[in-house]
VOSE-415937 format. One line per 4 residues: their letters; for each residue x negated, y, z negated of N, C-alpha, C. Coordinates in nm, 2 decimals, decimal comma. Example, Ala and Ser with C-alpha at 12.3 -4.5 7.8 and 13.67 -1.06 7.14 Angstrom:
// VOSE-415937
AS) -1,32 -0,57 -0,78 -1,23 -0,45 -0,78 -1,32 -0,33 -0,78; -1,28 -0,22 -0,71 -1,37 -0,11 -0,71 -1,29 0,00 -0,79
This chain:
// VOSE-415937
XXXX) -0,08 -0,12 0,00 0,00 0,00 0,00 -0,09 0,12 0,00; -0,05 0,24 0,11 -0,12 0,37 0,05 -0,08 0,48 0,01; -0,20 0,50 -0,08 -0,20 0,58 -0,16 -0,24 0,70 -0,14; -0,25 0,83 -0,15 -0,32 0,93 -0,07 -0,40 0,97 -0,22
XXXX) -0,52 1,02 -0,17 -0,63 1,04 -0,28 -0,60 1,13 -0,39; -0,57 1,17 -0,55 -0,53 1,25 -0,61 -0,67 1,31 -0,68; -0,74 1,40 -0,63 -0,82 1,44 -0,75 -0,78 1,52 -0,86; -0,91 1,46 -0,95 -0,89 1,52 -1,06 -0,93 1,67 -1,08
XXXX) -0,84 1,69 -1,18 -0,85 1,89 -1,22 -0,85 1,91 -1,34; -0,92 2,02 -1,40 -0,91 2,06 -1,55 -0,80 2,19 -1,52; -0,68 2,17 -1,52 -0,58 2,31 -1,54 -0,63 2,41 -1,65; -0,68 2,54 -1,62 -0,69 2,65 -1,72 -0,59 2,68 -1,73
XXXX) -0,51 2,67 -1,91 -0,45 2,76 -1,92 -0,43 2,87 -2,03; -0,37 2,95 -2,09 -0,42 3,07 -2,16 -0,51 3,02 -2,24; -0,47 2,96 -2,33 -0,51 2,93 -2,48 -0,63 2,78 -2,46; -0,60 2,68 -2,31 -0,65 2,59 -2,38 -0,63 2,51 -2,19
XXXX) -0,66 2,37 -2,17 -0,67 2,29 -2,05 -0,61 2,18 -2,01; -0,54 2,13 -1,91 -0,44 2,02 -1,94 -0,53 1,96 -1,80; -0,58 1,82 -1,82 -0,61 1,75 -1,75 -0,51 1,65 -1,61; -0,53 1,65 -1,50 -0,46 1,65 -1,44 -0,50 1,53 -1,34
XXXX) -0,43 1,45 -1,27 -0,49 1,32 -1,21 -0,50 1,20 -1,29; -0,50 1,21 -1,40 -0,51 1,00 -1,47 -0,41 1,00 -1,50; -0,32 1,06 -1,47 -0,18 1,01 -1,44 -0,08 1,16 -1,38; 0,06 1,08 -1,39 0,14 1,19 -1,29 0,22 1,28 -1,41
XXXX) 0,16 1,42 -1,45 0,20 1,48 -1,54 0,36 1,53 -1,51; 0,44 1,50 -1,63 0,56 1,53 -1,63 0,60 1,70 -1,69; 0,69 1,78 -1,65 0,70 1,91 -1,72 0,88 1,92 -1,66; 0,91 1,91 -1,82 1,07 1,91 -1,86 1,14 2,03 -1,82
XXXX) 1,25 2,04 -1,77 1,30 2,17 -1,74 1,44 2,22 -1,85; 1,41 2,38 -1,86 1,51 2,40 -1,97 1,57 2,52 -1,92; 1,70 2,56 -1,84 1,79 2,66 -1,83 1,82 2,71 -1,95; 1,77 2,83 -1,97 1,87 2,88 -2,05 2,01 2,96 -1,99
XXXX) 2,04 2,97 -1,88 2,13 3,03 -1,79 2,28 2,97 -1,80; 2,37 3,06 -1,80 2,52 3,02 -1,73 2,54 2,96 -1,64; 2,45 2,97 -1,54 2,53 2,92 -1,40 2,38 2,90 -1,31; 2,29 2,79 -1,36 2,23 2,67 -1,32 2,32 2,61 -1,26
XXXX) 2,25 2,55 -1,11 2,36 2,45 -1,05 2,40 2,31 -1,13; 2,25 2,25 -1,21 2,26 2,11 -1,30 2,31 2,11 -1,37; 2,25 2,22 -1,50 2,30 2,25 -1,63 2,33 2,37 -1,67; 2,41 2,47 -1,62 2,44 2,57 -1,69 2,52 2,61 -1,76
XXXX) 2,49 2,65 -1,90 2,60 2,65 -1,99 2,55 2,59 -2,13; 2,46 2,52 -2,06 2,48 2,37 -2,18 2,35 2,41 -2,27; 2,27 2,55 -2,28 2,13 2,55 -2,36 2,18 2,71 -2,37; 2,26 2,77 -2,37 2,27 2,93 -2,37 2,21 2,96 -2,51
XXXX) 2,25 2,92 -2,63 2,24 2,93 -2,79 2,08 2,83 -2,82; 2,03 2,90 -2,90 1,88 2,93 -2,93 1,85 2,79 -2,96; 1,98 2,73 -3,10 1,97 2,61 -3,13 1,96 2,50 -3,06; 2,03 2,50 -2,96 2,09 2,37 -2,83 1,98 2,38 -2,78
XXXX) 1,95 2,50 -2,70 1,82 2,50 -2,63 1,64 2,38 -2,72; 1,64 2,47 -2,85 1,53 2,41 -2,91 1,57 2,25 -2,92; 1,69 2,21 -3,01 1,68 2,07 -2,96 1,66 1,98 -2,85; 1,72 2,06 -2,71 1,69 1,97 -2,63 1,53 1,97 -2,56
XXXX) 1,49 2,10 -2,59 1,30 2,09 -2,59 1,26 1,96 -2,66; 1,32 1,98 -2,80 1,22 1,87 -2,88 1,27 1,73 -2,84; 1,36 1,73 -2,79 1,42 1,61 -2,73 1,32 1,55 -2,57; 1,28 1,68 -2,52 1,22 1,63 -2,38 1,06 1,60 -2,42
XXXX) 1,03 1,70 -2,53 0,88 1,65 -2,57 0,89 1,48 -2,68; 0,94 1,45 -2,73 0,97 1,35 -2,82 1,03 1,27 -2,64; 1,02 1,29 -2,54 1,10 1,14 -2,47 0,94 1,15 -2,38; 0,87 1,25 -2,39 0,73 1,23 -2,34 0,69 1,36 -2,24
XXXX) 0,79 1,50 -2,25 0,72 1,56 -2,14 0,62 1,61 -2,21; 0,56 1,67 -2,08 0,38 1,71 -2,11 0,39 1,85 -2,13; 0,51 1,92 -2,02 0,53 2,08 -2,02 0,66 2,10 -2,02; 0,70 2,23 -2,12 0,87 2,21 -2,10 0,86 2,39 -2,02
XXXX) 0,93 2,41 -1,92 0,96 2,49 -1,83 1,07 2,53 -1,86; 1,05 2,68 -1,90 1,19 2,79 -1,97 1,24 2,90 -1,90; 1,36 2,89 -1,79 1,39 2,99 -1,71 1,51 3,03 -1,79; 1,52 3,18 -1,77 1,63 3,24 -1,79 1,70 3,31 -1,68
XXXX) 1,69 3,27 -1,55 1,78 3,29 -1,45 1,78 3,19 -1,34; 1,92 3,17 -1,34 1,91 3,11 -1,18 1,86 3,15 -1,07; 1,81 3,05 -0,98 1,77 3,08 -0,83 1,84 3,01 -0,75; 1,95 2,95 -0,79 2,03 2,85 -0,64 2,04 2,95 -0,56
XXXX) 2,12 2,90 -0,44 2,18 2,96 -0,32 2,25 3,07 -0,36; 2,24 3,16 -0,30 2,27 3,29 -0,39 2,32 3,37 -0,49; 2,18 3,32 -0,58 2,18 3,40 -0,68 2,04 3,42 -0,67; 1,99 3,49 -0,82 1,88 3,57 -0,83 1,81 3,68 -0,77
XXXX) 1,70 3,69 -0,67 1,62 3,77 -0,69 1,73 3,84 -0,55; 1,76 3,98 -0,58 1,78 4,08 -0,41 1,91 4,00 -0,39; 2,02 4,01 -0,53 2,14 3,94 -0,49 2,22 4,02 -0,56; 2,36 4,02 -0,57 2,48 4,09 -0,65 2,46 4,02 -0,81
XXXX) 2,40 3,88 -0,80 2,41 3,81 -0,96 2,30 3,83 -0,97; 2,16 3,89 -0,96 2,08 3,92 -1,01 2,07 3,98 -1,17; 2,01 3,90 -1,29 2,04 3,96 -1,41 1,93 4,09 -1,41; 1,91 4,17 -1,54 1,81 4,24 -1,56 1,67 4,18 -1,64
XXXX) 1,53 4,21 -1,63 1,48 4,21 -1,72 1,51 4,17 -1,85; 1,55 4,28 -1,90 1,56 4,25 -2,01 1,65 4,18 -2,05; 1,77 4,14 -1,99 1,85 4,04 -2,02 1,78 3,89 -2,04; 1,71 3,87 -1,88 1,64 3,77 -1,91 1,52 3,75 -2,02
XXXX) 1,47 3,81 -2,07 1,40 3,83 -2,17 1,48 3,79 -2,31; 1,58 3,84 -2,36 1,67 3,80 -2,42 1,70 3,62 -2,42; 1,72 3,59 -2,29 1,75 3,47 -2,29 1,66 3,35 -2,37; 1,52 3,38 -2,29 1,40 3,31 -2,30 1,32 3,33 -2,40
XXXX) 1,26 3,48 -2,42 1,17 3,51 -2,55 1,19 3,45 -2,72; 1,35 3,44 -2,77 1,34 3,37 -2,89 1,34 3,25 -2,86; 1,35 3,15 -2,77 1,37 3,03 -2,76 1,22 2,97 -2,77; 1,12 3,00 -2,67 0,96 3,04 -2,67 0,91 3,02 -2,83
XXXX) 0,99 3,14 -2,87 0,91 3,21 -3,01 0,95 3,07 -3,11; 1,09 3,04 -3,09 1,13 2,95 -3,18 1,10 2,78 -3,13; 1,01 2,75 -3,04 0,96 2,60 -3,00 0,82 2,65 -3,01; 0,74 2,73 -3,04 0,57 2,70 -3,08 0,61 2,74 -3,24
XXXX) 0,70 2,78 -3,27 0,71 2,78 -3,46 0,72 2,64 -3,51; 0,84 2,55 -3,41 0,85 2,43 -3,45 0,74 2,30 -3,37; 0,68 2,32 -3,30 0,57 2,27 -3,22 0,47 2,32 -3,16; 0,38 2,36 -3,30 0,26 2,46 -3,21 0,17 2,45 -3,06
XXXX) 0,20 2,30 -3,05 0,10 2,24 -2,99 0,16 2,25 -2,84; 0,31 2,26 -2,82 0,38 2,25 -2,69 0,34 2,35 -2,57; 0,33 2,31 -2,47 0,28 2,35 -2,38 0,35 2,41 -2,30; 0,42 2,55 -2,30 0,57 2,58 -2,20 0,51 2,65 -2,08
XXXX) 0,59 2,64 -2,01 0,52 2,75 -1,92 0,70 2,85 -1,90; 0,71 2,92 -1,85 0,80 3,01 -1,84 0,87 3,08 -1,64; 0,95 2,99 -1,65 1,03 3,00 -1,50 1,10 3,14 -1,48; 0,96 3,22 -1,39 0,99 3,32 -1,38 0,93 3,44 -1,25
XXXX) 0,99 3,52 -1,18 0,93 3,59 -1,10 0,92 3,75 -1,11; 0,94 3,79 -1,24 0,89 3,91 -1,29 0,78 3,91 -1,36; 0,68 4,02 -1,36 0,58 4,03 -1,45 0,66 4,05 -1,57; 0,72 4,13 -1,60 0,73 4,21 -1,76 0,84 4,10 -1,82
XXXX) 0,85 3,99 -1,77 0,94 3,90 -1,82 0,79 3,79 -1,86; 0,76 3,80 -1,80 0,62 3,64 -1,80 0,50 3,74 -1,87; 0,48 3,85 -1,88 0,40 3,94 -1,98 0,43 3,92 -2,08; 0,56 3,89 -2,15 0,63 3,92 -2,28 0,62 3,75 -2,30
XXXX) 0,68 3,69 -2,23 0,70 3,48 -2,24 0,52 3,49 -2,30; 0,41 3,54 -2,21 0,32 3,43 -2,25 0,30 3,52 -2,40; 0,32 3,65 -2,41 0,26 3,69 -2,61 0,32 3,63 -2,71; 0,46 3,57 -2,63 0,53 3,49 -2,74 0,43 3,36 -2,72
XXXX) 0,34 3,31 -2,65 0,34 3,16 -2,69 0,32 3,10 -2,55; 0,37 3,12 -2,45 0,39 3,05 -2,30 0,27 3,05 -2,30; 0,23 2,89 -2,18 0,07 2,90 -2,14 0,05 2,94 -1,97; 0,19 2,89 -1,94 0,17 2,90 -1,76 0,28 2,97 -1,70
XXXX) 0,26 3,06 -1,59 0,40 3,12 -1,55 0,41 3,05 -1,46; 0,57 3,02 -1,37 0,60 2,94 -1,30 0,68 3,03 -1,22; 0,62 3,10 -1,09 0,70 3,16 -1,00 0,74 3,15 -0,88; 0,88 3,08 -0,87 0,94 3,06 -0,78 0,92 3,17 -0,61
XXXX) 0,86 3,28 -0,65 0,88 3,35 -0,51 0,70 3,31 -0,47; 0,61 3,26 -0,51 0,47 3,27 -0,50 0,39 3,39 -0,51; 0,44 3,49 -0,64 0,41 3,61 -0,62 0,38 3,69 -0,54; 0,58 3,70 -0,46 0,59 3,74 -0,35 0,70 3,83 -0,37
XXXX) 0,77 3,84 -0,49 0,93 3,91 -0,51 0,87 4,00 -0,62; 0,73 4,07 -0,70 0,69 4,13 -0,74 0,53 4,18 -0,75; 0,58 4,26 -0,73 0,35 4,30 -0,65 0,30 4,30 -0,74; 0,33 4,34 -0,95 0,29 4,31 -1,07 0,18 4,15 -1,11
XXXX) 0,25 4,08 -1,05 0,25 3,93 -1,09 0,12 3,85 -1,13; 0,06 3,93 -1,02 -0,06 3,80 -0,94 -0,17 3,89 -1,03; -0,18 4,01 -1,07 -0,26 4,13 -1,16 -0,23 4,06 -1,25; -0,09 4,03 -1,34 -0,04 4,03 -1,44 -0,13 3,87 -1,51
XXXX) -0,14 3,79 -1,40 -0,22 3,64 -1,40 -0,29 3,68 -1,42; -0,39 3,74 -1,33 -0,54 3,70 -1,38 -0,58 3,78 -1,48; -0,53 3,96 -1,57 -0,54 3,98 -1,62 -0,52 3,86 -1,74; -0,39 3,77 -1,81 -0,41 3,71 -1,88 -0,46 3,56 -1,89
XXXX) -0,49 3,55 -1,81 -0,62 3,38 -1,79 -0,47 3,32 -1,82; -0,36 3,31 -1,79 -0,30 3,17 -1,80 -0,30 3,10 -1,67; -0,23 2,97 -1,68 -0,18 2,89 -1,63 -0,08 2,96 -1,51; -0,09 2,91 -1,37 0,00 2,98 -1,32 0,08 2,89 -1,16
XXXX) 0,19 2,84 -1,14 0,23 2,81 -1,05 0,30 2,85 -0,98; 0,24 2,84 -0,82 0,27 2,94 -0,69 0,36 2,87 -0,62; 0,52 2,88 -0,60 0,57 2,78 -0,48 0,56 2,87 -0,36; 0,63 2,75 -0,28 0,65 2,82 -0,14 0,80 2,86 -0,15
XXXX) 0,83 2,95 -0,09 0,99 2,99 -0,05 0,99 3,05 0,04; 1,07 3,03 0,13 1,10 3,08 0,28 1,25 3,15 0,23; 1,24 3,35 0,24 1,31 3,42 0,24 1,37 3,43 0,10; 1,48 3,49 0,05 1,59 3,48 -0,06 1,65 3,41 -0,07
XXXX) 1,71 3,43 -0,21 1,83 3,31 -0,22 1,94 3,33 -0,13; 2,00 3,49 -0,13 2,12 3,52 -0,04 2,10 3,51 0,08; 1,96 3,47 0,14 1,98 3,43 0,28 1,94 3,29 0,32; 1,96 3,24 0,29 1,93 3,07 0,25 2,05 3,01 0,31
XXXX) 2,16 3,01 0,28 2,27 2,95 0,35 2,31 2,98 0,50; 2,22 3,08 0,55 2,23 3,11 0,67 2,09 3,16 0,76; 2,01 3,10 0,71 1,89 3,11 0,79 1,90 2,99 0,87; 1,78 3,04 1,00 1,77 2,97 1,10 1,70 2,81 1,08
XXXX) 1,78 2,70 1,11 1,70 2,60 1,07 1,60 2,58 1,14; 1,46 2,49 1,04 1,36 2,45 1,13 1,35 2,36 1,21; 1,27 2,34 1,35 1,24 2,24 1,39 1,12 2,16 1,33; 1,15 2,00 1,32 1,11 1,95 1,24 0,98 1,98 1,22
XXXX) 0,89 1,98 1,35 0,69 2,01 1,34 0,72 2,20 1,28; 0,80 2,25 1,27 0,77 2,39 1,24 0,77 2,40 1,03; 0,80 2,33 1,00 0,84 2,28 0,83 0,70 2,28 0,77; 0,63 2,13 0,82 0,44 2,19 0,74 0,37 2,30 0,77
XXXX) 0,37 2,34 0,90 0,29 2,46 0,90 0,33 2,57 0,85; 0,44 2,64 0,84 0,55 2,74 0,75 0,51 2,69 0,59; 0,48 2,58 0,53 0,49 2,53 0,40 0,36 2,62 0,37; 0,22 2,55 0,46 0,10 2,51 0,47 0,07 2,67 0,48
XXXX) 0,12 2,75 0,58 0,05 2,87 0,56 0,11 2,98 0,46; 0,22 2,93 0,38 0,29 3,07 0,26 0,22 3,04 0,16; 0,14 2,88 0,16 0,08 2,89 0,04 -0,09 2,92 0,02; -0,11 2,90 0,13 -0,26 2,94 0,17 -0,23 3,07 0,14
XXXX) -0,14 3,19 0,17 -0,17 3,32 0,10 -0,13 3,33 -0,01; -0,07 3,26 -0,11 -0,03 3,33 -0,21 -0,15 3,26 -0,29; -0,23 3,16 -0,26 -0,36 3,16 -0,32 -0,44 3,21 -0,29; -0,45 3,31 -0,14 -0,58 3,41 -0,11 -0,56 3,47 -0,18
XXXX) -0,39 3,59 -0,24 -0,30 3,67 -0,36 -0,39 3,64 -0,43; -0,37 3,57 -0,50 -0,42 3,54 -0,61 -0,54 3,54 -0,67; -0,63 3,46 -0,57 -0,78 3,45 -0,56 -0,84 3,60 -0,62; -0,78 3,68 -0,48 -0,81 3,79 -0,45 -0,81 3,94 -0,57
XXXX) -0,69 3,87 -0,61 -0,66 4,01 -0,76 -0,71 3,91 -0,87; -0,82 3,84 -0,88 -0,91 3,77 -0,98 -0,85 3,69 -1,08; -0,75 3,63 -1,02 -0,74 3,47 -1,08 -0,84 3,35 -1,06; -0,84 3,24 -1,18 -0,90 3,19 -1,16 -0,89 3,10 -1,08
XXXX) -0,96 3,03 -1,02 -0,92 2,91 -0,93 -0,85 2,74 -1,02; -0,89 2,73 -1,10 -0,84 2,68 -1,21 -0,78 2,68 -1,28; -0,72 2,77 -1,22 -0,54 2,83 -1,29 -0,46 2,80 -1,23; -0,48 2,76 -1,09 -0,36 2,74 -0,98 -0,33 2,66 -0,94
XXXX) -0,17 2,60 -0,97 -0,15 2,51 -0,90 -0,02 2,56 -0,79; -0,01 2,46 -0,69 0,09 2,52 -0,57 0,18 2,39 -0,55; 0,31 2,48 -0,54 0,43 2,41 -0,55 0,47 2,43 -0,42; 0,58 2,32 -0,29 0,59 2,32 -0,15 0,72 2,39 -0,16
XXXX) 0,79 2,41 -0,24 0,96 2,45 -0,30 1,07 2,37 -0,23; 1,04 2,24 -0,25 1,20 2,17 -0,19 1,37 2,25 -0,24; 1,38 2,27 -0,11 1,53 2,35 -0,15 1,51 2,50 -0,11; 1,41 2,58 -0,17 1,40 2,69 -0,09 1,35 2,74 -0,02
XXXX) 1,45 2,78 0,06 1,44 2,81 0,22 1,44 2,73 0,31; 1,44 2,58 0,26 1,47 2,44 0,34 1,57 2,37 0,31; 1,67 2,31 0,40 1,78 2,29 0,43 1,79 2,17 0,51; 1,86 2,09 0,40 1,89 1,92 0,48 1,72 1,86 0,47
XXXX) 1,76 1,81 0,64 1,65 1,72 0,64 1,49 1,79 0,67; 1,46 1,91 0,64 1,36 1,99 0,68 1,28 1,97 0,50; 1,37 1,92 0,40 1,30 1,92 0,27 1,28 1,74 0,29; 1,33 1,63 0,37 1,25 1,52 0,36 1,11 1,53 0,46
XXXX) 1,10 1,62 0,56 1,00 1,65 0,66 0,88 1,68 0,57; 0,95 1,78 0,43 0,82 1,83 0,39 0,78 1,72 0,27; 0,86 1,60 0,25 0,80 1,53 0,16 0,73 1,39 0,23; 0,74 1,40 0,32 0,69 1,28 0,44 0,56 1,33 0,45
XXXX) 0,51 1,49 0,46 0,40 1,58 0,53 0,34 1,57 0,38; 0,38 1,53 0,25 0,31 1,59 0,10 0,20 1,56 0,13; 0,08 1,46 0,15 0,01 1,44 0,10 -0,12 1,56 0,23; -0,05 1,63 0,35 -0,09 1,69 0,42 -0,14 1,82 0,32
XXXX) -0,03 1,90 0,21 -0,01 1,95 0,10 -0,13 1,97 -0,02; -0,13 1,86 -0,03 -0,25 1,82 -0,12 -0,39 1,82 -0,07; -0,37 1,79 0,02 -0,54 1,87 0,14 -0,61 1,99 0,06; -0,49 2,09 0,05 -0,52 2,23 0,04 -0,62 2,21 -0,08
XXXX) -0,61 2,11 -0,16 -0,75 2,16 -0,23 -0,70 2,21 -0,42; -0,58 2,22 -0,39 -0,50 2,24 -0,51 -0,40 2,18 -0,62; -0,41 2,14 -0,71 -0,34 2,06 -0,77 -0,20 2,07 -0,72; -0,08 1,98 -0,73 0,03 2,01 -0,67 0,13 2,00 -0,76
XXXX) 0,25 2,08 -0,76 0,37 2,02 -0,87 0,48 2,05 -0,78; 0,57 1,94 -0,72 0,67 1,93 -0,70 0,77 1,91 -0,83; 0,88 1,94 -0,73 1,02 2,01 -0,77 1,17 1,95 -0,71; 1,17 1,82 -0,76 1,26 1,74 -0,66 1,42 1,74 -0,74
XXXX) 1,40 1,78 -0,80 1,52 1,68 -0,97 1,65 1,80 -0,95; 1,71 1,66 -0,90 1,85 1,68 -0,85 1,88 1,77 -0,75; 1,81 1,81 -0,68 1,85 1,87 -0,53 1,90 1,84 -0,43; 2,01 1,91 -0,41 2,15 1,88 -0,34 2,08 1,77 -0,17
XXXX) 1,95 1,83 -0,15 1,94 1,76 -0,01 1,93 1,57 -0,06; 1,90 1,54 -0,18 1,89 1,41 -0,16 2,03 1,33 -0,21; 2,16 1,42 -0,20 2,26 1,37 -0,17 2,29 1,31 -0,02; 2,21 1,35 0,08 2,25 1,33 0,22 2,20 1,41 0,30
XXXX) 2,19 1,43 0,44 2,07 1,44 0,55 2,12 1,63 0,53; 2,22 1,61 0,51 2,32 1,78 0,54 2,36 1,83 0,43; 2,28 1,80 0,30 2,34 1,87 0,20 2,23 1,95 0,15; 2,27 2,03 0,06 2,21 2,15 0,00 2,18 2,16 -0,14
XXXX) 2,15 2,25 -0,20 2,15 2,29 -0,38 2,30 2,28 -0,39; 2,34 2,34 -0,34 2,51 2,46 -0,37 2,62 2,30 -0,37; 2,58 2,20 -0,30 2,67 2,06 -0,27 2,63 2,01 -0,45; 2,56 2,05 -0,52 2,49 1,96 -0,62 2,61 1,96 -0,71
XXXX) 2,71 1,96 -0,79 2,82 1,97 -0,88 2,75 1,87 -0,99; 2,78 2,03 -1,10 2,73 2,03 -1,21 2,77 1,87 -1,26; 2,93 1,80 -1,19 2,96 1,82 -1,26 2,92 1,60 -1,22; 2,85 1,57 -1,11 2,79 1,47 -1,09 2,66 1,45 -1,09
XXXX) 2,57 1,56 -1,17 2,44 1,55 -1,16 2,39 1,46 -1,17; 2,42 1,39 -1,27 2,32 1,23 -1,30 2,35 1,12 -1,20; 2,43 1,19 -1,09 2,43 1,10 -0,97 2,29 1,08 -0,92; 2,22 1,19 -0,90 2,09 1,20 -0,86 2,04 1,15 -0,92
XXXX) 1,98 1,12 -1,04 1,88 1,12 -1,15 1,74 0,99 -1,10; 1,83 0,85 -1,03 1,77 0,76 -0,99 1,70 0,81 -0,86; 1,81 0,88 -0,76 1,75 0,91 -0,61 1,62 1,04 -0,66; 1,66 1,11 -0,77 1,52 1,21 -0,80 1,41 1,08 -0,85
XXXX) 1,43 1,02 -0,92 1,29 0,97 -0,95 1,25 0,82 -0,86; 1,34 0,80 -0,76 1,28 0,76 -0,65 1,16 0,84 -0,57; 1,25 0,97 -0,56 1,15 1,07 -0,48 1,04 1,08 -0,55; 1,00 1,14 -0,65 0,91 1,11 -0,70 0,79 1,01 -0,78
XXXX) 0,86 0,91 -0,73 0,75 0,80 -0,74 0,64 0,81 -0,56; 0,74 0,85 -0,46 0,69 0,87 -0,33 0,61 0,98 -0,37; 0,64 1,12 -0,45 0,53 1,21 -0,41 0,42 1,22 -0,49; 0,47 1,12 -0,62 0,32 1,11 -0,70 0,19 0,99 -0,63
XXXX) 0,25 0,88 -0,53 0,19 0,83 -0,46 0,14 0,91 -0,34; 0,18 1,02 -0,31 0,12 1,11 -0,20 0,04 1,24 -0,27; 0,00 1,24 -0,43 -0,06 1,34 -0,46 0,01 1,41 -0,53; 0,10 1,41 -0,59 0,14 1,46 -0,65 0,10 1,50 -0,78
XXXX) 0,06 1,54 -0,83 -0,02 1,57 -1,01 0,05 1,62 -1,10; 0,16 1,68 -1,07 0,31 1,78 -1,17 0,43 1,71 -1,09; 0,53 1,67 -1,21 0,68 1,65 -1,14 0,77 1,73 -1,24; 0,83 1,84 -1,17 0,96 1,90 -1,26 1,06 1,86 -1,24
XXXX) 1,12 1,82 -1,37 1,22 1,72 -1,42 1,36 1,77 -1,48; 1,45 1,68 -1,46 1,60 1,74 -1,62 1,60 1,59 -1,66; 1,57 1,47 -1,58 1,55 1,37 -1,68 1,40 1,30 -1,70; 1,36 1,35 -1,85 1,25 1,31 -1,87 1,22 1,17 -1,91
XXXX) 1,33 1,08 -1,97 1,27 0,91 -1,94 1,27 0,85 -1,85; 1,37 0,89 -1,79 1,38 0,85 -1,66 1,31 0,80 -1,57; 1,20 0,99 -1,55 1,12 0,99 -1,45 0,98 0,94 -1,48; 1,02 0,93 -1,61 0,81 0,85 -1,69 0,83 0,70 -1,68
XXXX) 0,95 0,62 -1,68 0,98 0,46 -1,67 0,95 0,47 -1,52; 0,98 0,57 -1,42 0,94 0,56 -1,27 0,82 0,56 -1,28; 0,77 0,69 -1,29 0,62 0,73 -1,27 0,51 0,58 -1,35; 0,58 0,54 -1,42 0,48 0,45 -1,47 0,45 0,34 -1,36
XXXX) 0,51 0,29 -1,30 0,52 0,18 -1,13 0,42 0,26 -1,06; 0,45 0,38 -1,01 0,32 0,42 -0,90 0,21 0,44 -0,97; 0,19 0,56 -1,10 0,07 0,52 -1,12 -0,05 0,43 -1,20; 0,09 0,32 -1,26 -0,01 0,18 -1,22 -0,08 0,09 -1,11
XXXX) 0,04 0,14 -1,01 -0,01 0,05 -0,91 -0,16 0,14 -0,85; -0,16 0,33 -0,85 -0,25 0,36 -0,84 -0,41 0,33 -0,91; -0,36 0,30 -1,07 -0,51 0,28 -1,14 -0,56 0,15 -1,11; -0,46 0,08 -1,04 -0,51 -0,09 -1,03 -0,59 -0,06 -0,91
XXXX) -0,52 0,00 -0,80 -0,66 0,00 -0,65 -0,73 0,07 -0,69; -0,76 0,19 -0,78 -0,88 0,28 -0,84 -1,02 0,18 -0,90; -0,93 0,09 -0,97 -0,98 -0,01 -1,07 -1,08 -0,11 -0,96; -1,01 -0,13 -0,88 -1,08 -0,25 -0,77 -1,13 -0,20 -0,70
XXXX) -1,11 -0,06 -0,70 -1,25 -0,01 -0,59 -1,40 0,07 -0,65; -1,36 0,08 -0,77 -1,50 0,09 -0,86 -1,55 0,01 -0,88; -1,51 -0,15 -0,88 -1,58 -0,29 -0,94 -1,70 -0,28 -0,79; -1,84 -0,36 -0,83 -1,93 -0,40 -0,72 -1,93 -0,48 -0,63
């Protein structure tokens, strides 16, 4: 069976380094938002939220990821439901403040594409910002990084969320090279305004700005992805396209999520066998009873090909 080659990385992040490659690192996802397509609603209050943190670190995740706004199909950034700052800050900051009081050691990173929101997340505590636009929806961001040495994840996104349901679809060969060149700049960005190279990792963004079967093109192309030389974290868990060849985020209903849960950690048993190093999750046993099949089966060929 093949395997595509995963090297190893020491992730910088604020405070401290998370080793990457001897296995497929999991990082839990936590809405604090209303109107998440998966779960929104269900972590608004400080207390629900922190339990089900301690609940994702206690079932094994490595990073719990804390957004206070949605990004489906239109909503968020350059939309009519766009929240404020400081709203979002509200959402996220005591939650932060109140999971390193109760788990110093937890490793969050903070789901976000403003500086003054991911300024404020990492003094509370955050080690990695996680920005969905590639430090592309605020010119602050990529300054805001390397000024603080954290941890920082760049995806790809093609366009907004409000124009996502009616952008032009790709042809299939047009999907890697669109992937392949948004994110080669947002790590020249980055490079460039003195981040460290060891801070970055780059996410392909299944779902945005890709539609249908243009997000299985780009998981067929992953390990083309991991070329680039950068640790990788995909973002598969429960997106509407792996209901079917023609579906979307927006098809996802809240209210069948755990329909996906199997077909998500299918998918990513495929992309940790193509390189994958990060998988962002809403079920975390789930995806570590998967992940444990591919990368055993990876440390067994690793194992046999070091023997003399």
């Amino acid at each position: 069976m093949y395997m595509a080659p995963r090297e190893p990385f020491e992730w910088k992040l604020r405070t401290r380094s998370l080793l990457l490659g001897d296995r497929t690192r999991v990082m839990g996802i936590l809405n604090t938002t209303p109107d998440s397509f998966s779960d929104g609603g269900e972590f608004v209050s400080v207390s629900m939220a922190l339990a089900h943190a301690l609940y994702l670190l206690d079932a094994g995740a490595d990073i719990i990821d804390i957004g206070g706004e949605s990004t489906r199909p239109g909503a968020g950034a350059a939309t009519s439901n766009a929240i404020s700052a400081l709203e979002e800050q509200r959402r996220v900051l005591p939650l932060i403040e109140a999971l390193i009081y109760a788990r110093p050691d937890a490793v969050i990173s903070v789901d976000t594409y403003r500086a003054d929101t991911a300024r404020e997340a990492l003094r509370a505590g955050a080690e990695i910002v996680n920005d969905v636009s590639g430090m592309q929806w605020d010119s602050n961001m990529a300054g805001l990084c390397a000024r603080t040495d954290c941890g920082l994840v760049a995806m790809h996104t093609r366009g907004l969320p409000s124009e996502w349901a009616t952008q032009k679809r790709l042809e299939p060969q047009e999907v890697l090279p669109l992937v392949l060149s948004g994110l080669r700049s947002s790590a020249a960005q980055l490079l460039l305004a003195g981040c460290d190279r060891k801070s970055i990792v780059l996410d392909p963004g299944f779902g945005f700005g890709k539609r249908g079967d243009e997000n299985w093109v780009l998981l067929r192309e992953l390990d083309q992805i991991a070329a680039l030389g950068f640790p990788l974290l995909i973002g598969l868990s429960r997106k509407g396209f792996l209901r079917g060849k023609d579906a979307d985020d927006s098809s996802a209903a809240a209210a069948h999520r755990t329909d996906l849960d199997a077909t998500t950690a299918a998918a990513n048993t495929l992309a940790a066998a193509a390189g994958a190093h990060i998988v962002r999750v809403h079920d975390v046993p789930g995806t570590i009873r998967a992940l444990a099949v591919s990368d055993a089966t990876r440390n067994s060929r690793e194992s046999s090909s070091s023997k003399p």
